[in-house]
Chimera marker file (.cmm) of the C-alpha trace (Angstrom):
<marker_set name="trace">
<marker id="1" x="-83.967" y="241.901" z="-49.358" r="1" g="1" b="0" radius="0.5"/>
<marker id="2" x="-87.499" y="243.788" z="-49.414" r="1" g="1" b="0" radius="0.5"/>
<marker id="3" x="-89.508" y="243.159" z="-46.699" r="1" g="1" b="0" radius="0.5"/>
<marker id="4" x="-92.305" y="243.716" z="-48.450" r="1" g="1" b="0" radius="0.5"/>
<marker id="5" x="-92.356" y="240.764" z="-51.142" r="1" g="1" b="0" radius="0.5"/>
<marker id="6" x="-95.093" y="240.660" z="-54.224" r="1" g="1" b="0" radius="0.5"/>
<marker id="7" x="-95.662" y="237.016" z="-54.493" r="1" g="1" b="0" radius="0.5"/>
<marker id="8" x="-96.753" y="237.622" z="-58.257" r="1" g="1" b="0" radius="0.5"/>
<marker id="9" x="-93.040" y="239.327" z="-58.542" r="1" g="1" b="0" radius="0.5"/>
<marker id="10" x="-92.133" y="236.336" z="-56.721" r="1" g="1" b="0" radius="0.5"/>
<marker id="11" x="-93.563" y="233.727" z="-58.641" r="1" g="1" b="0" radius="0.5"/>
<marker id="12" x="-92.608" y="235.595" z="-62.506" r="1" g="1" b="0" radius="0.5"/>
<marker id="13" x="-89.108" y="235.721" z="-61.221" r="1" g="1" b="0" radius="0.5"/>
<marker id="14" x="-89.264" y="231.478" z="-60.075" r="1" g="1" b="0" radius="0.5"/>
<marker id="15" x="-90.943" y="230.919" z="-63.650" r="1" g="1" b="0" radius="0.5"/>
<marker id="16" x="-87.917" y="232.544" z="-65.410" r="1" g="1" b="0" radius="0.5"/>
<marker id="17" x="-85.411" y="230.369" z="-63.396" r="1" g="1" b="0" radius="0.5"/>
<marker id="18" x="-86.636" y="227.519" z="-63.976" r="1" g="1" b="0" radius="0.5"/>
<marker id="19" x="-87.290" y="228.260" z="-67.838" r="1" g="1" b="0" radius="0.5"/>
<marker id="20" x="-84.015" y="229.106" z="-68.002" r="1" g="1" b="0" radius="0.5"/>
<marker id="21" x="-82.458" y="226.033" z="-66.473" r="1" g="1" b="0" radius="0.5"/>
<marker id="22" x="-84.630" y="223.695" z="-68.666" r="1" g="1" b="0" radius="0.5"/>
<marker id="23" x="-83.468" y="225.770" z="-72.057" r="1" g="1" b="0" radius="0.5"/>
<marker id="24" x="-79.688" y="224.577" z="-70.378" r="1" g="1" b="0" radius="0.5"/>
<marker id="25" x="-80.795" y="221.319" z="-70.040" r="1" g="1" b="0" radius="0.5"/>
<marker id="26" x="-82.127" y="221.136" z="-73.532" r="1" g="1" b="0" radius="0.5"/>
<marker id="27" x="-79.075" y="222.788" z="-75.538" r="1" g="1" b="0" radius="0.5"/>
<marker id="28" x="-76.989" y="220.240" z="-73.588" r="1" g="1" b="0" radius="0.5"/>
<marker id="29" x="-78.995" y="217.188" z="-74.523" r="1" g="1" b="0" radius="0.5"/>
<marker id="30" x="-79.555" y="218.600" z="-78.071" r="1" g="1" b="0" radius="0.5"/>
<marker id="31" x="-75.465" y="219.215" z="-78.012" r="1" g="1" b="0" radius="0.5"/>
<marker id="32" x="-74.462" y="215.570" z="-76.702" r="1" g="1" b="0" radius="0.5"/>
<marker id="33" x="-77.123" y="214.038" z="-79.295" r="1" g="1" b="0" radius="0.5"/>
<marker id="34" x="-74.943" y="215.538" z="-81.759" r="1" g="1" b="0" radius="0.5"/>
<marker id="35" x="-71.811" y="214.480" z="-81.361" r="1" g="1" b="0" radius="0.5"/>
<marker id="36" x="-72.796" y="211.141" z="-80.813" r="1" g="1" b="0" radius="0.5"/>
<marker id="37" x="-74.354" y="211.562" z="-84.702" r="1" g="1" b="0" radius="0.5"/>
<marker id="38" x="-70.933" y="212.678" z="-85.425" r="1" g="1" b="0" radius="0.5"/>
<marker id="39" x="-69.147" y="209.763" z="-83.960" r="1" g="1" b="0" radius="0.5"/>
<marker id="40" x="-71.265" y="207.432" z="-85.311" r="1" g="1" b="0" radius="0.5"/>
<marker id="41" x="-70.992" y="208.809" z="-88.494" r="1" g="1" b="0" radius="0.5"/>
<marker id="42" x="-66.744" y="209.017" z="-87.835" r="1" g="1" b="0" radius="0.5"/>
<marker id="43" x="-66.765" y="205.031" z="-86.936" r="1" g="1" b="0" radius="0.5"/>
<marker id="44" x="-69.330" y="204.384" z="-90.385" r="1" g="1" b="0" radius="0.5"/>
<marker id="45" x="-66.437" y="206.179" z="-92.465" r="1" g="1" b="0" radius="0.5"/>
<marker id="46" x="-63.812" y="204.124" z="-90.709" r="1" g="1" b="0" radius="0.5"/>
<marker id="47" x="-65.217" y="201.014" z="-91.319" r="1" g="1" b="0" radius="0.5"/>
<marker id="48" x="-65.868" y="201.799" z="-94.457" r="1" g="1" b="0" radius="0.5"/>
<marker id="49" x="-62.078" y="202.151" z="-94.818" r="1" g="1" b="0" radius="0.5"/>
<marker id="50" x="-61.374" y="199.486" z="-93.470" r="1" g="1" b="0" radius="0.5"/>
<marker id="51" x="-63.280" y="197.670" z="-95.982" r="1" g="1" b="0" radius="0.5"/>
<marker id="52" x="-61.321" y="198.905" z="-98.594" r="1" g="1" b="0" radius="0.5"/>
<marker id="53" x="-58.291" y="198.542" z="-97.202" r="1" g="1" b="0" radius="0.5"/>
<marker id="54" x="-59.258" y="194.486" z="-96.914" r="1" g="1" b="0" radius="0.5"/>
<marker id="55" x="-60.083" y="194.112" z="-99.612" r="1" g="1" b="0" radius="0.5"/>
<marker id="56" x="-56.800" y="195.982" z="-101.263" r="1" g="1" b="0" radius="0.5"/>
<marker id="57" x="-54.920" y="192.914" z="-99.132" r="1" g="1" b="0" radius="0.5"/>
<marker id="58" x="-57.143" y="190.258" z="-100.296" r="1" g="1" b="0" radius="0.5"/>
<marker id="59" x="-56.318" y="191.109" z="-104.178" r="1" g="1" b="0" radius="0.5"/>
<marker id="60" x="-52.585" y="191.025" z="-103.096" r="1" g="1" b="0" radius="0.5"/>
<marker id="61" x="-52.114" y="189.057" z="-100.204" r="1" g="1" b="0" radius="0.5"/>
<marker id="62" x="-50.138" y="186.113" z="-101.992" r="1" g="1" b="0" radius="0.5"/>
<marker id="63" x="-47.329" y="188.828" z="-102.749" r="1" g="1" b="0" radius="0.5"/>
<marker id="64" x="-46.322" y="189.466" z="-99.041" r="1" g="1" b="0" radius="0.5"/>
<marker id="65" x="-46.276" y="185.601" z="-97.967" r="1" g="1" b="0" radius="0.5"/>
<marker id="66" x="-44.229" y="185.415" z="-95.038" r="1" g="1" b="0" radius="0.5"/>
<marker id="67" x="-42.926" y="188.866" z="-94.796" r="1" g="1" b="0" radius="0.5"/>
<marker id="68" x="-43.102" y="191.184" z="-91.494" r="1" g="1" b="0" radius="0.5"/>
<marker id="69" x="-45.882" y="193.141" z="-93.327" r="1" g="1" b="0" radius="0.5"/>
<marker id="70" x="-48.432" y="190.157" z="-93.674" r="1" g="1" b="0" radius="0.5"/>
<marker id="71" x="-47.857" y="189.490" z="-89.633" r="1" g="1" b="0" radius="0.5"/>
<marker id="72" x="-48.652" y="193.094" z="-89.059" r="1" g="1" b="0" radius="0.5"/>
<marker id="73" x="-51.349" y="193.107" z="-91.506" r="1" g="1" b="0" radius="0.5"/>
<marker id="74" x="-53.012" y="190.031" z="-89.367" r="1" g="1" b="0" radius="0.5"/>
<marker id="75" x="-51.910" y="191.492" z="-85.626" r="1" g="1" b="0" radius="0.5"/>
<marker id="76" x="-54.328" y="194.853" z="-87.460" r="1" g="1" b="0" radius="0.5"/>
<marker id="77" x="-57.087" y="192.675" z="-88.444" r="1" g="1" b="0" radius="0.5"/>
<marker id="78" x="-57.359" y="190.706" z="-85.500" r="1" g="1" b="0" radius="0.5"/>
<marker id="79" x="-57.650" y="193.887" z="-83.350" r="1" g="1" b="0" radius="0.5"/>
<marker id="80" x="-60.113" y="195.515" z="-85.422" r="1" g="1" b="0" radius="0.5"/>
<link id1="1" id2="2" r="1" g="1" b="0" radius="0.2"/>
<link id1="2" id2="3" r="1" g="1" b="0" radius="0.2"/>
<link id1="3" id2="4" r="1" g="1" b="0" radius="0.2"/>
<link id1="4" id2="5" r="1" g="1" b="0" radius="0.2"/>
<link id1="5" id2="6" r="1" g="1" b="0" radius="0.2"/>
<link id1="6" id2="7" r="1" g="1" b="0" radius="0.2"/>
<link id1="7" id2="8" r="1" g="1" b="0" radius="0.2"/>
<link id1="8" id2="9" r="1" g="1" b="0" radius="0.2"/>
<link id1="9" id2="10" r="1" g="1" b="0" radius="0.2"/>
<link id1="10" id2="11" r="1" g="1" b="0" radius="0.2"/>
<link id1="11" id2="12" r="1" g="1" b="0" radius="0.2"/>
<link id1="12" id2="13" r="1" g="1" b="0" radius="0.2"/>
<link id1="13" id2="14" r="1" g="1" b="0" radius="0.2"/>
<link id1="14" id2="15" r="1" g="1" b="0" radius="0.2"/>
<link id1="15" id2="16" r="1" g="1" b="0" radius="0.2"/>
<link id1="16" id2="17" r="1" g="1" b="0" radius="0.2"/>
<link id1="17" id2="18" r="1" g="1" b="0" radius="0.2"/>
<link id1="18" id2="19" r="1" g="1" b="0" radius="0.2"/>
<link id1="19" id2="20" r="1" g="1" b="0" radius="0.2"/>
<link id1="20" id2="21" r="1" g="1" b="0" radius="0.2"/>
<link id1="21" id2="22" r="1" g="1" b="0" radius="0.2"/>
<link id1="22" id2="23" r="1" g="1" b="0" radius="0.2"/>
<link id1="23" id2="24" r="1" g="1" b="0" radius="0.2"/>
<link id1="24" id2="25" r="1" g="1" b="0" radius="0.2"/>
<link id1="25" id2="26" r="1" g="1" b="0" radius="0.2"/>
<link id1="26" id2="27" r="1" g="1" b="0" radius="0.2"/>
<link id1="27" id2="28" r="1" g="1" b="0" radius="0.2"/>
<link id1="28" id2="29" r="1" g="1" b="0" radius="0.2"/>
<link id1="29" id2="30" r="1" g="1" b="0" radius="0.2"/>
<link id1="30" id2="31" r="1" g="1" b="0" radius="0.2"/>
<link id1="31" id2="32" r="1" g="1" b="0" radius="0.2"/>
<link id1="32" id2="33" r="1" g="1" b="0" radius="0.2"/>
<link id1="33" id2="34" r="1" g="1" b="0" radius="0.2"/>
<link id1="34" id2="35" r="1" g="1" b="0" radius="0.2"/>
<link id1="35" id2="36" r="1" g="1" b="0" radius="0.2"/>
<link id1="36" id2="37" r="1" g="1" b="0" radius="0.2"/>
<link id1="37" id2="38" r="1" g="1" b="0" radius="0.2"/>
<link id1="38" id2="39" r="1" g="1" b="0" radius="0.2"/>
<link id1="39" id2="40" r="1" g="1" b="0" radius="0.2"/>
<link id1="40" id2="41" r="1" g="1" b="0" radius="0.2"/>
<link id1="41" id2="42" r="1" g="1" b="0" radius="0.2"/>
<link id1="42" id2="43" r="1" g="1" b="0" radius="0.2"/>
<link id1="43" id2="44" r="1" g="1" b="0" radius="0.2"/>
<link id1="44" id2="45" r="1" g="1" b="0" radius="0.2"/>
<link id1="45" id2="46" r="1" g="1" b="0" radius="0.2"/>
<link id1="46" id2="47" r="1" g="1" b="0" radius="0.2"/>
<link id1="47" id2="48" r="1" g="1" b="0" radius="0.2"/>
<link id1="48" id2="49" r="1" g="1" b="0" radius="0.2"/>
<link id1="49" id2="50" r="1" g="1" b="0" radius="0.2"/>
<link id1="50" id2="51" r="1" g="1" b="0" radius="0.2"/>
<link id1="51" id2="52" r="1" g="1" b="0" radius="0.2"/>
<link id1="52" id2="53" r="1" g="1" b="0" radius="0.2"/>
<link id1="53" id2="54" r="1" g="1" b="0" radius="0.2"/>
<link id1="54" id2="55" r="1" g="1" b="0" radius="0.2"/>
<link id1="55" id2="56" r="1" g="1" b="0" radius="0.2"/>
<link id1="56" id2="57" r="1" g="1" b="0" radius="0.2"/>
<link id1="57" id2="58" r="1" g="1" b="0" radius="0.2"/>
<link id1="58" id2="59" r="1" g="1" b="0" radius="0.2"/>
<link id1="59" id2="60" r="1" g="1" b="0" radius="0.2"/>
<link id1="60" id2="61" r="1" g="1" b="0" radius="0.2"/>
<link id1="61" id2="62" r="1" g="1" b="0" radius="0.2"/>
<link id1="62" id2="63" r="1" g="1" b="0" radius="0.2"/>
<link id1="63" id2="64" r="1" g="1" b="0" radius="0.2"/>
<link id1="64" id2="65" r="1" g="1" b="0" radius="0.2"/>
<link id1="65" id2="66" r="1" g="1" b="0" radius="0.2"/>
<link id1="66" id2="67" r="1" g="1" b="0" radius="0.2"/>
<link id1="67" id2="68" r="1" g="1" b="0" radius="0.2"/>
<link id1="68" id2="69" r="1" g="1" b="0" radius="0.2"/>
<link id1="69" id2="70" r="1" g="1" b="0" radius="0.2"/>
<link id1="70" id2="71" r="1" g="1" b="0" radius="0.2"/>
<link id1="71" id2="72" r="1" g="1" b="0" radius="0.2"/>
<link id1="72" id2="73" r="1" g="1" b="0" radius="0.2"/>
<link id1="73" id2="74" r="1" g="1" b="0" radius="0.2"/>
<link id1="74" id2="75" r="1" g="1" b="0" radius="0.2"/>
<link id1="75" id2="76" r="1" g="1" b="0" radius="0.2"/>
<link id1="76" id2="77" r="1" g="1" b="0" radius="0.2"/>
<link id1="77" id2="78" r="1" g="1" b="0" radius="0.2"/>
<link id1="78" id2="79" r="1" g="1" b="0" radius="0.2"/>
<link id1="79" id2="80" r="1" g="1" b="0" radius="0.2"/>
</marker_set>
């Protein structure tokens, strides 16, 4: 290390640190924000799905009276 130390030197060189660290911090953030988007969006989609698929069993639901799939189907929909 120098002995001699320019404080301006100093001082540019602190100012680029901590710029840098607070661009990190930022991309993270700005990162994190987006997958949350995405998972929201994932979990919208699957609902949505879902929606259709209850529908599909309300239109036939009287054709799989006491069969193994209509306990499934209800074990499923009870979960969800």
């Amino acid at each position: 290390m120098p002995v001699n130390i320019d404080p301006e030197q100093l001082n540019d060189e602190r100012e680029q640190v901590i710029a840098k660290w607070l661009f990190k911090d930022v991309d993270l953030i700005s990162q994190q924000i987006e997958l949350g988007e995405e998972n929201v969006k994932r979990f919208d989609e699957l609902l949505s799905i879902f929606d259709c698929c209850q529908s599909s069993w309300f239109a036939t639901e009287h054709l799989f009276d006491n069969t193994e799939l209509e306990k499934v189907w209800h074990e499923f929909e009870s979960n969800f």
